[in-house]
Structures are given as structure tokens and as C-alpha cells.
N, CA and C atoms as an extended XYZ file, in Angstrom:
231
Properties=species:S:1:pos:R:3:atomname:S:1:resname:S:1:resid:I:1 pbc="F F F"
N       183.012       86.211      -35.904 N   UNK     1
C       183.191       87.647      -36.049 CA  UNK     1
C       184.409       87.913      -36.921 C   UNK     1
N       184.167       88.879      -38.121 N   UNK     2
C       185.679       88.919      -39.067 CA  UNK     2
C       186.178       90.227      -38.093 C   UNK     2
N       187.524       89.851      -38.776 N   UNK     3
C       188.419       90.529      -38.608 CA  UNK     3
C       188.415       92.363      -39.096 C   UNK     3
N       189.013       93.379      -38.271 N   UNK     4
C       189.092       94.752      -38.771 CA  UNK     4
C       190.204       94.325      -40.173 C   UNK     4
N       189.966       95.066      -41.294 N   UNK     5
C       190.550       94.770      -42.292 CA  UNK     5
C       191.064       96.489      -42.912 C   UNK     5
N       192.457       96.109      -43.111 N   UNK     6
C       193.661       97.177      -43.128 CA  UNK     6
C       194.426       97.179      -44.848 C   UNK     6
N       194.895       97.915      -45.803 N   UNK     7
C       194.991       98.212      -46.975 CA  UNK     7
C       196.779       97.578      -46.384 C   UNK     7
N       197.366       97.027      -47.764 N   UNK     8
C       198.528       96.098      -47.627 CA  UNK     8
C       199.760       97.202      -46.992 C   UNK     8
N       199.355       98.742      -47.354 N   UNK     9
C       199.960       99.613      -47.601 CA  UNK     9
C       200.294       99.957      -45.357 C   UNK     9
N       198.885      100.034      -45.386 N   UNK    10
C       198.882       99.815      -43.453 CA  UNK    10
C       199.863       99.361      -42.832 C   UNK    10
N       199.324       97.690      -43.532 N   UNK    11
C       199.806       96.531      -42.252 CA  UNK    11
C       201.498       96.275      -42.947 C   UNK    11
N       201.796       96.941      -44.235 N   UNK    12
C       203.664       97.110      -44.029 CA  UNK    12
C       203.987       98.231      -43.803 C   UNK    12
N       203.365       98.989      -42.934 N   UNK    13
C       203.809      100.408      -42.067 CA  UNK    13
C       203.819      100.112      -40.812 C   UNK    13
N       202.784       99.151      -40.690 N   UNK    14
C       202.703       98.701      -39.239 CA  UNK    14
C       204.013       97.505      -38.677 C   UNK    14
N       204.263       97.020      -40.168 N   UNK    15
C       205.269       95.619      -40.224 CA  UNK    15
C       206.856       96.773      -39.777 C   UNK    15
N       206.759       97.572      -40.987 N   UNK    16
C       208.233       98.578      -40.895 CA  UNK    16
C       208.251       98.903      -39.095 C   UNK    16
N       207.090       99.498      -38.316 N   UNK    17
C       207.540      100.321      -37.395 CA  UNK    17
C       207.893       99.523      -36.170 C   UNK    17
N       207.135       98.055      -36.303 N   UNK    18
C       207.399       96.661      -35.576 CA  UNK    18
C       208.626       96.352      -35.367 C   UNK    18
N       209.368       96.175      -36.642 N   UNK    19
C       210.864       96.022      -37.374 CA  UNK    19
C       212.164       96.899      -36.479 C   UNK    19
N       211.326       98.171      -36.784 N   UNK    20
C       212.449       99.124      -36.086 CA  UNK    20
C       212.528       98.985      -34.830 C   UNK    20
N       211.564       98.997      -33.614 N   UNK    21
C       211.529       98.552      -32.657 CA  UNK    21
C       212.105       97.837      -32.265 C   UNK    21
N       212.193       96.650      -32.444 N   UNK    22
C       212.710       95.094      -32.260 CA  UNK    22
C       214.219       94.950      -32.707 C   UNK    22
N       214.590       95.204      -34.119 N   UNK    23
C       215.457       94.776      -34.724 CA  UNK    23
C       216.439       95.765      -35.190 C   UNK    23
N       217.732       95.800      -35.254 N   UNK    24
C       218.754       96.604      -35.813 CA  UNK    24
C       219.295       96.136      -37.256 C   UNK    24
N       218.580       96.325      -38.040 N   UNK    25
C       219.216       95.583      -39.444 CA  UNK    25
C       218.716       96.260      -41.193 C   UNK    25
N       218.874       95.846      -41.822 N   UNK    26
C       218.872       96.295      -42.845 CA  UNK    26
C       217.144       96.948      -43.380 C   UNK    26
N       217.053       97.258      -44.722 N   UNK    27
C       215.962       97.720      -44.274 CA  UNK    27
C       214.888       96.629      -45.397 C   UNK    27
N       214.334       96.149      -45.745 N   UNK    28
C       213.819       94.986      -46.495 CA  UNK    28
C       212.340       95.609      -47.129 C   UNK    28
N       212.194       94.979      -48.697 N   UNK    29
C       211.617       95.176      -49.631 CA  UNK    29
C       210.424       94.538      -48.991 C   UNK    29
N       209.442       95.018      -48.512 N   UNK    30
C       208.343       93.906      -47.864 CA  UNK    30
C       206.849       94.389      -48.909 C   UNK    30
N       206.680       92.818      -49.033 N   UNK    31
C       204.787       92.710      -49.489 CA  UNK    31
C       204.085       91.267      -49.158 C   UNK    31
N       203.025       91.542      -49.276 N   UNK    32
C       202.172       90.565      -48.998 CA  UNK    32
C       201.801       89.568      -50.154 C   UNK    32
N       201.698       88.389      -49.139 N   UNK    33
C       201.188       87.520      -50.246 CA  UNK    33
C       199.949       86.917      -49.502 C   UNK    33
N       198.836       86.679      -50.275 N   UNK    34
C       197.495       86.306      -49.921 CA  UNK    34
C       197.595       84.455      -50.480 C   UNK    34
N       196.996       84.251      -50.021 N   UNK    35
C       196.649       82.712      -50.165 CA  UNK    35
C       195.309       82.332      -49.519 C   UNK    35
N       193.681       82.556      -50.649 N   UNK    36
C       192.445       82.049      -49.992 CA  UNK    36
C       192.477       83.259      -49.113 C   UNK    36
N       192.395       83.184      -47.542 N   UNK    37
C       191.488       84.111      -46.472 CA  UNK    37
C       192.938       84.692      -45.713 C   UNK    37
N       193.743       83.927      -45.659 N   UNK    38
C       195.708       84.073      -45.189 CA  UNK    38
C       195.738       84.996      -45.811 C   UNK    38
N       197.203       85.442      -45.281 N   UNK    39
C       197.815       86.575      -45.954 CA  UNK    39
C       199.317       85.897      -44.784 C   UNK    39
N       200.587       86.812      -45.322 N   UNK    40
C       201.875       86.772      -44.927 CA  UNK    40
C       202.649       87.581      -45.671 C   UNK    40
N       203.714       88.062      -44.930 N   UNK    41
C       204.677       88.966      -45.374 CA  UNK    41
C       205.676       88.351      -46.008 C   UNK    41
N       206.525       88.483      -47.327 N   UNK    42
C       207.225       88.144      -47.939 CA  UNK    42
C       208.468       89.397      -48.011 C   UNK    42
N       209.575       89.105      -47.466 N   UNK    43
C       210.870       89.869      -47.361 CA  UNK    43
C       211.738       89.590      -48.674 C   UNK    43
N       212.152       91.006      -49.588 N   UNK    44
C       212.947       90.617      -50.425 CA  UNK    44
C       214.324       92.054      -50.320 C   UNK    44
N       215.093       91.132      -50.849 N   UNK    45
C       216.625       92.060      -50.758 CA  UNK    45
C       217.531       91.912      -51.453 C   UNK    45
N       218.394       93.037      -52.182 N   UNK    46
C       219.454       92.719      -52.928 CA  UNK    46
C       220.533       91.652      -52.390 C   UNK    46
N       221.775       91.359      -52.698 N   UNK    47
C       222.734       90.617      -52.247 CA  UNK    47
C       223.425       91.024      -51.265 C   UNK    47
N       223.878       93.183      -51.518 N   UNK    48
C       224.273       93.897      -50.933 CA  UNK    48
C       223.702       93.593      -49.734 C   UNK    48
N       222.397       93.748      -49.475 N   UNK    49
C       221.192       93.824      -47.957 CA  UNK    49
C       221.394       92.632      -47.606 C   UNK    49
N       221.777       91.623      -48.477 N   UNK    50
C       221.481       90.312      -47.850 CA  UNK    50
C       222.530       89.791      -46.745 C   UNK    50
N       223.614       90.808      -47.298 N   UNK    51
C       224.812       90.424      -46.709 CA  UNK    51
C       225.421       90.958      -45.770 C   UNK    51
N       224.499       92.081      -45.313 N   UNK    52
C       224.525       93.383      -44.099 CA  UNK    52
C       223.919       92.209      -42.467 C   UNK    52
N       225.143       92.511      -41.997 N   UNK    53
C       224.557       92.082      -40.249 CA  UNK    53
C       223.403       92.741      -39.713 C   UNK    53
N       222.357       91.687      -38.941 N   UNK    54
C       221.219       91.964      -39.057 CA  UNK    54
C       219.990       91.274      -40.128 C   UNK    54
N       220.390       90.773      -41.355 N   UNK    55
C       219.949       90.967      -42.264 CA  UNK    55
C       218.488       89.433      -41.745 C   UNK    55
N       219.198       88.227      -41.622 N   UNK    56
C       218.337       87.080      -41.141 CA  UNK    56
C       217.951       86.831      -39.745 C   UNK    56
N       217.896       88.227      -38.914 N   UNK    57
C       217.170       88.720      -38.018 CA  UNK    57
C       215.948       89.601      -38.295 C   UNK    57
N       216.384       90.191      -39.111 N   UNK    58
C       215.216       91.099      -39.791 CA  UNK    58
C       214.034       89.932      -40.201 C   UNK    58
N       214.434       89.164      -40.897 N   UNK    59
C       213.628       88.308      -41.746 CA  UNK    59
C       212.335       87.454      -40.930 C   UNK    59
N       213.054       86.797      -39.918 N   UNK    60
C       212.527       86.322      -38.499 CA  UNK    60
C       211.433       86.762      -38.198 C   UNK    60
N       212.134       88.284      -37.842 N   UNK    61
C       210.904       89.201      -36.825 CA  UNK    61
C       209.731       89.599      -37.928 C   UNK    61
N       210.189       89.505      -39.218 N   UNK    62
C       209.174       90.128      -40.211 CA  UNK    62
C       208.231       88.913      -40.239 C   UNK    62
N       208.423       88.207      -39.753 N   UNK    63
C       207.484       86.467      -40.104 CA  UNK    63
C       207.006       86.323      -38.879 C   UNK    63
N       207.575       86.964      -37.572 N   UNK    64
C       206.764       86.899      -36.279 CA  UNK    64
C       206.048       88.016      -36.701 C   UNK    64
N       205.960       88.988      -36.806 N   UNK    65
C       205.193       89.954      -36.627 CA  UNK    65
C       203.904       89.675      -37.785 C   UNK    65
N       204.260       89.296      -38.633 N   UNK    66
C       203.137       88.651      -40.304 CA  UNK    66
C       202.388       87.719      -38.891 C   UNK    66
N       202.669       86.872      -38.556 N   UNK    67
C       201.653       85.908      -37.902 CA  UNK    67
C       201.044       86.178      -36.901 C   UNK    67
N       201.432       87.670      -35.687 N   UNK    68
C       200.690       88.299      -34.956 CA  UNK    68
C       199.671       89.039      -35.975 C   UNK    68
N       200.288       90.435      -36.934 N   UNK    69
C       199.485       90.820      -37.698 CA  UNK    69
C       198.090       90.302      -38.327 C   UNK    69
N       198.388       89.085      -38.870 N   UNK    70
C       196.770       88.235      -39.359 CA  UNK    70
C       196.311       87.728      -39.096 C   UNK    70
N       196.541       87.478      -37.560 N   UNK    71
C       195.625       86.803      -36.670 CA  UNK    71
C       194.340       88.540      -36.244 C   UNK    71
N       194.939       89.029      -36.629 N   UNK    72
C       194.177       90.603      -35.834 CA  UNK    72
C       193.557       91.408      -36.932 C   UNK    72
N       194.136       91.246      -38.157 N   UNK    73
C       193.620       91.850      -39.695 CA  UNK    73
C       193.310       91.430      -40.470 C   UNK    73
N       192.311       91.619      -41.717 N   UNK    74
C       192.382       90.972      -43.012 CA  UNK    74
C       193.040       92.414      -44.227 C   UNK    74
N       193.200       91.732      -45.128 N   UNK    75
C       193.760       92.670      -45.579 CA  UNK    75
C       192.297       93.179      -46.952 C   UNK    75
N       192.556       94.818      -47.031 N   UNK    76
C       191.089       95.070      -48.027 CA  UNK    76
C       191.866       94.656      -49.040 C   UNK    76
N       190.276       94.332      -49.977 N   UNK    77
C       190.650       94.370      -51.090 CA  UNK    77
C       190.610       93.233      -51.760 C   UNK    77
């Protein structure tokens, strides 16, 4: 049985509101990267963000939440 399948735009609204919940930290450039039928969230940030407390907590939870996320979605498209 496939998966309900969600626009990239979704599942990093769904990633952002995950984020806030969980984590107190900066706020991170997020997109997806597909690989074949996978997908995963890729976190990017200036030096400034990089260097804000919080910052490799954020990163963490954005990679737990990517591996709950695509076990449950595919992404359209």
C-alpha cells in the first residue's frame, strides 16, 4: 500500500511546526532531497545561524522528524 503523498512545500511546514515544538533554536533554511523512492530533509544556514545556541539541536530534530515524516509520506511530484 503507498504512501499519502504531500507537496515538499507541506512536509517543510509540517518539519517547521515539529521544530518549534520540540526545539528552541535558530530558524534553518530547510529542503528536501529525494534519492530514487527516499526523500530527507537537508538543513542549511549562514555562519551567523550556525553559531546561535540551539543551532546543532535544531539540526538533530530536523533529521528525527525527516525519518518519522517518510516513513508516513511520499513527496508529489
Amino acid at each position: 500500500m503507498s504512501k499519502p503523498a504531500k507537496t515538499e512545500a507541506e512536509l517543510i511546514a509540517m518539519a517547521r511546526a515539529e521544530l518549534k515544538a520540540h526545539v528552541d533554536g535558530p530558524d534553518l533554511a530547510i529542503s528536501i532531497v529525494r534519492d530514487g523512492d527516499s526523500w530527507e530533509f537537508r538543513a542549511d544556514a549562514d555562519q551567523t545561524t550556525r553559531d546561535r545556541p540551539g543551532f546543532p539541536e535544531s539540526v538533530a530534530m530536523l533529521v528525527q522528524i525527516g525519518d518519522h515524516l517518510s516513513k508516513q509520506y511520499d513527496v508529489k511530484g
